[in-house]
C-alpha positions as CSV (number, residue, x, y, z in Angstrom):
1,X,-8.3,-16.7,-4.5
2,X,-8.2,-19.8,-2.1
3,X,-9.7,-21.7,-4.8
4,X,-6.6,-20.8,-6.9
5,X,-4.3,-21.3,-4.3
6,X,-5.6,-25.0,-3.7
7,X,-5.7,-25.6,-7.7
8,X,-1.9,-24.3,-9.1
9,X,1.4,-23.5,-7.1
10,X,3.1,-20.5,-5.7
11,X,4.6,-19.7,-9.5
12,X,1.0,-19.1,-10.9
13,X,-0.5,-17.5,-7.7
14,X,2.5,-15.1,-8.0
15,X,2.0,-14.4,-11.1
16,X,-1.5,-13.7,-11.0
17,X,-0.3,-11.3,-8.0
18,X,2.4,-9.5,-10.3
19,X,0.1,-9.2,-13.0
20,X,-2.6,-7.2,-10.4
21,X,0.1,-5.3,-8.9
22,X,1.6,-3.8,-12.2
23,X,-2.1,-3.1,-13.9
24,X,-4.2,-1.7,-11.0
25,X,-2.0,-1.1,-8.9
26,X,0.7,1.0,-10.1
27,X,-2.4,2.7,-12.3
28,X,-3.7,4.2,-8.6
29,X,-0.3,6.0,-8.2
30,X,0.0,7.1,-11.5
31,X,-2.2,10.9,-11.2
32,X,-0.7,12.4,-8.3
33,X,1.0,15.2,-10.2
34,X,-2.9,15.9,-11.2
35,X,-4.4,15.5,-8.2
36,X,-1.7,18.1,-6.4
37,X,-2.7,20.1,-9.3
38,X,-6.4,20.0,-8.5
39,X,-6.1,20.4,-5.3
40,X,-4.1,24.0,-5.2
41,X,-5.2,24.9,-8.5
42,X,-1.9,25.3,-9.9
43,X,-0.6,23.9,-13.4
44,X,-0.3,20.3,-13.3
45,X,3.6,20.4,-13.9
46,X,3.7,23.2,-11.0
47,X,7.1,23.4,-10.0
48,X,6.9,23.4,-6.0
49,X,4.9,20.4,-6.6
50,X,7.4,18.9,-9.0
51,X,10.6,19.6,-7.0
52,X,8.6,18.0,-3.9
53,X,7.9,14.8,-5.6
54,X,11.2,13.9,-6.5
55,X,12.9,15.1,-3.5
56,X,11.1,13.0,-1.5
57,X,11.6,10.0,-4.3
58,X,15.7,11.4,-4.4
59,X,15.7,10.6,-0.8
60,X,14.0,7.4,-0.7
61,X,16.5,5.8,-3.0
62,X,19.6,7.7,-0.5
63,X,18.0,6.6,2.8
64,X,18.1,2.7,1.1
65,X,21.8,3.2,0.0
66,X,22.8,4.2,3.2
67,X,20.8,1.9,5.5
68,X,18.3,-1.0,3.7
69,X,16.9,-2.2,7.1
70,X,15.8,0.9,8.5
71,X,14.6,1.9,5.0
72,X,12.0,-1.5,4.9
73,X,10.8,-0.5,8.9
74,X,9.9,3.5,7.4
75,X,8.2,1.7,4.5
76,X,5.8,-1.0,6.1
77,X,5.0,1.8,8.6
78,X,4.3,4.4,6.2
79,X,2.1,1.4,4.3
80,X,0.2,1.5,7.6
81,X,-0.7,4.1,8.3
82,X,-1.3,4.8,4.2
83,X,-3.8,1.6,4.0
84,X,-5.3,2.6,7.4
85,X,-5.8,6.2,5.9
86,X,-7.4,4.9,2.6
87,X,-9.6,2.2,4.4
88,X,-11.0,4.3,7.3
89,X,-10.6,8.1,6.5
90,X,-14.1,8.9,5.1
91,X,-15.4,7.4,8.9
92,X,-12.4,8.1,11.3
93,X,-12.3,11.6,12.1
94,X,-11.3,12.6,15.5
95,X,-8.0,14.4,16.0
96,X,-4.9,14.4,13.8
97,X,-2.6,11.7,16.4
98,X,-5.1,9.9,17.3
99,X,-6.5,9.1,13.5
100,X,-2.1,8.5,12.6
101,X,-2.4,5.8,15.9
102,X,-5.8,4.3,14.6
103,X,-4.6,4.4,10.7
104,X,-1.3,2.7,11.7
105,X,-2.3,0.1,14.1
106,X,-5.0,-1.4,11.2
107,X,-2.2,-1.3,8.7
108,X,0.7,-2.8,10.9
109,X,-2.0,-6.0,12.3
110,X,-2.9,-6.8,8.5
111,X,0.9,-6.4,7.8
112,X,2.2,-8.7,11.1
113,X,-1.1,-11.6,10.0
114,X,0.3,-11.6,6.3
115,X,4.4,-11.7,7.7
116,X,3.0,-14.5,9.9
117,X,1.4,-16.5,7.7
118,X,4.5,-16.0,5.2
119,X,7.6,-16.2,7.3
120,X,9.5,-18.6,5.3
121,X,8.9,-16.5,2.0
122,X,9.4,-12.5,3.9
123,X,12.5,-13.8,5.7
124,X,14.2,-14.7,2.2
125,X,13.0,-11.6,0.6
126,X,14.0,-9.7,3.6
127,X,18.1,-11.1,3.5
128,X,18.0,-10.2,-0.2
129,X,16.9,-6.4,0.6
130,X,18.5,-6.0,3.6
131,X,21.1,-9.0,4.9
132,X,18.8,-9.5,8.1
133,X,15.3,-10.9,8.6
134,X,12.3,-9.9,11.2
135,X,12.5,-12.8,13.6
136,X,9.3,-14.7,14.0
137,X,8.4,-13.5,18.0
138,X,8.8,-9.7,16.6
139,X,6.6,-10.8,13.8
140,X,4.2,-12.2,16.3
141,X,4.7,-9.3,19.2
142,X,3.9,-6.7,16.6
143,X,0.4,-9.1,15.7
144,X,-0.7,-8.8,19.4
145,X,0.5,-4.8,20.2
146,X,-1.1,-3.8,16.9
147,X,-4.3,-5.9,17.2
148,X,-4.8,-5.0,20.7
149,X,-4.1,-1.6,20.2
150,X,-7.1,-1.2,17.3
151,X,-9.4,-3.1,19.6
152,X,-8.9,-0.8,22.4
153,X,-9.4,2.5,20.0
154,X,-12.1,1.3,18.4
155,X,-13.4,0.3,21.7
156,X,-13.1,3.8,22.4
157,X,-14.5,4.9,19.9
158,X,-17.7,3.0,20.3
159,X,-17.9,4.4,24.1
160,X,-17.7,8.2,22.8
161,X,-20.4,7.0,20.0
162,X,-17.9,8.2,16.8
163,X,-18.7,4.5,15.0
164,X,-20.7,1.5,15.9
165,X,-20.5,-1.6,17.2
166,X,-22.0,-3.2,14.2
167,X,-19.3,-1.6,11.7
168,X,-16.6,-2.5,14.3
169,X,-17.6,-6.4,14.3
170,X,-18.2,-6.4,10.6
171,X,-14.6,-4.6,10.3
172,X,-13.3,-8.0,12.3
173,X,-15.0,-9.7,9.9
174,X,-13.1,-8.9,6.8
175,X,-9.9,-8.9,8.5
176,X,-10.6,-12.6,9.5
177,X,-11.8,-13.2,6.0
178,X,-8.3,-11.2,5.1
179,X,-6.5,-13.8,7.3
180,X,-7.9,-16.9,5.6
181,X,-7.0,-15.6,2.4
182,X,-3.5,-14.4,3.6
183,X,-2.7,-18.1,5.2
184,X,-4.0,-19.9,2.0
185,X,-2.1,-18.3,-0.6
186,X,1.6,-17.2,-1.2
187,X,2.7,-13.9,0.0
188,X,2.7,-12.1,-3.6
189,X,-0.9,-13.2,-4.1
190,X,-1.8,-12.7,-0.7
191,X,-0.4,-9.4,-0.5
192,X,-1.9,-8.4,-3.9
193,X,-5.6,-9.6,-3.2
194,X,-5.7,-6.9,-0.4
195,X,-3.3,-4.3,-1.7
196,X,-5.9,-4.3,-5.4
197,X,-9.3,-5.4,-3.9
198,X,-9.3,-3.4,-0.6
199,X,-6.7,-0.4,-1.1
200,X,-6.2,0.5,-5.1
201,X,-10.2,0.2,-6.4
202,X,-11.4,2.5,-3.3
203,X,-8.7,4.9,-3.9
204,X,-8.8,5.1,-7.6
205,X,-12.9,5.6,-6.8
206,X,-11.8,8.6,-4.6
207,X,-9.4,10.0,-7.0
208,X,-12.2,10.1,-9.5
209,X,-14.2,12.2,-7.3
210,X,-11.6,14.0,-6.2
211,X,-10.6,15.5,-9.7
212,X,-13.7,15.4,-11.8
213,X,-16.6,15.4,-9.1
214,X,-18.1,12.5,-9.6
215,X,-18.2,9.1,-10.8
216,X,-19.4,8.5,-14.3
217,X,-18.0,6.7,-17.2
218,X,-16.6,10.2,-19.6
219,X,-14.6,10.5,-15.3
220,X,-13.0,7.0,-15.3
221,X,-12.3,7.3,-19.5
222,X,-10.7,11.1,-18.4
223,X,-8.6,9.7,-14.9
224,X,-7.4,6.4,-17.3
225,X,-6.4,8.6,-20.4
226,X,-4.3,11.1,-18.0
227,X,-2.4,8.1,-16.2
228,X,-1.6,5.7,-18.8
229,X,1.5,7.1,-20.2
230,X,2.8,7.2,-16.6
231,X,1.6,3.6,-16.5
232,X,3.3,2.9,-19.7
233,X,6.3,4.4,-18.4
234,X,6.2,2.3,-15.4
235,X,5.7,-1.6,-17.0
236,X,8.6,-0.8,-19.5
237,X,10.6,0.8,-17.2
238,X,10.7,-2.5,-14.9
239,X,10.2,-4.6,-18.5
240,X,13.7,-3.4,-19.0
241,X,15.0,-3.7,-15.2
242,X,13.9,-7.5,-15.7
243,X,15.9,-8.2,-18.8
244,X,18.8,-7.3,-17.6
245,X,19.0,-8.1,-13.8
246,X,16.7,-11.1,-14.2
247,X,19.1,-13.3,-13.3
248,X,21.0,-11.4,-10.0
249,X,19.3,-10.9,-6.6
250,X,19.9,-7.1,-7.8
251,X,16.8,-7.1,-9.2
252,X,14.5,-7.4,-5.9
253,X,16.4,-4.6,-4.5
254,X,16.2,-2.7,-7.9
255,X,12.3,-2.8,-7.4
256,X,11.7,-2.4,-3.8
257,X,13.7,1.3,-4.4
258,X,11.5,2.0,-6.8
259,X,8.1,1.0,-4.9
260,X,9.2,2.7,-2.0
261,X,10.6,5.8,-3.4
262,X,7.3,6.3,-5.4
263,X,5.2,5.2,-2.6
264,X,6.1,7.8,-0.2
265,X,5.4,10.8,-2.3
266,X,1.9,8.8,-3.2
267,X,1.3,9.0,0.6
268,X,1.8,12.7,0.5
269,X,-0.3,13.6,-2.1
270,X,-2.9,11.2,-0.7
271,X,-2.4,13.2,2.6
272,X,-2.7,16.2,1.0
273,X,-5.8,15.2,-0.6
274,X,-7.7,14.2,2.4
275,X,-7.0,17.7,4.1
């Protein structure tokens, strides 16, 4: 990914970030009604679960209308603690507030290193979405509080002997390696490389197990087969968004509704899963 940053601009690097987003990405959202399903042994279009879901995606798209800024504070913290959740949850185990503090403060120092390196390019996305911008000291505040923060737990942690010190140094390690890739490449790309390589591939992996057991090829053919029409939905549905708001700022609002109204009932399910 720094190799393709160095070769073409920010128009193929984003690109090649959109392109990883809509494919793998949105296809690791696209079995929660299942995995509810599995999980309570209930039909999959169980009605609870179903009313649920789009409640919770009704009221993203209300709490946006009403107040955008607020909306994009709930959704990089939700993203947080989410990724945190995802990345450490089959090794962080301790209580239920201190795993949400450890979950979040991993998500929110990843988040404030890829805001850093990206000001320029989250500060005009930001007065798009919202008509305001996170200044560059609250960008670089929120670095130091969150990395100290998951220093200090982990710290913690290694005194009471739940993880290592090895896993904790090799953990700074790919968040350095994160960093380097973050600085060297736009934000879409940037953003994309973590959000595919280190958040959607584990969790589709878990999924897997999750619903059928284990991981074998008839698994991965059955978890693909009952997500692609979602998927399909999905790409046409913002296919159609892009013809005709291509040309209006509309359209970046249009889709941040949409990823965070279908993010936050993901992060439920996922939840829900992991009980």
């Amino acid at each position: 990914m720094i190799w393709i940053s160095i070769q073409f601009g920010n128009v193929v690097e984003d690109f090649i970030g959109y392109l990883l987003v809509i494919s793998i990405g949105i296809l690791h959202g696209a079995n929660d009604l299942l995995i509810l399903s599995v999980k309570e042994k209930v039909n999959f279009f169980n009605k609870k679960n179903l009313f649920v879901y789009l409640t919770v995606v009704l009221f993203c798209v209300l709490l946006f209308l009403i107040e955008s800024y607020l909306t994009m504070i709930i959704f990089i913290l939700i993203s947080s603690y989410h990724f945190g959740e995802e990345h450490f949850n089959e090794e962080i185990c301790n209580n239920k507030w201190l795993d949400i503090v450890y979950f979040s403060s991993y998500g929110l120092f990843l988040f404030s290193i890829l805001f850093y390196f990206s000001s320029f390019e989250v500060k005009k996305i930001m007065i798009e979405l919202t008509g305001t911008y996170f200044e560059k000291s609250l960008i670089y505040i929120t670095f130091l509080m969150s990395g100290i923060l998951f220093i200090l737990l982990n710290t913690y942690l290694i005194i009471i002997k739940k993880i290592n010190s090895i896993r904790f140094f090799k953990e700074l390690f790919y968040i350095l390696l994160i960093a380097i890739v973050f600085a060297n490449t736009s934000l879409i790309l940037g953003f994309a490389v973590y959000f595919i390589f280190w958040h959607s591939m584990p969790s589709i992996l878990n999924q897997i197990k999750f619903i059928s057991g284990d991981f074998t090829k008839k698994n991965i053919l059955y978890y693909f087969k009952k997500g692609i029409i979602y998927w399909i939905i999905s790409i046409l549905g913002l296919l159609i968004l892009y013809y005709f708001f291509k040309n209006t700022k509309l359209l970046n609002s249009i889709v941040f509704v949409i990823l965070f109204a279908v993010t936050a009932p993901h992060i439920w399910v996922m939840y829900k899963m992991k009980s």
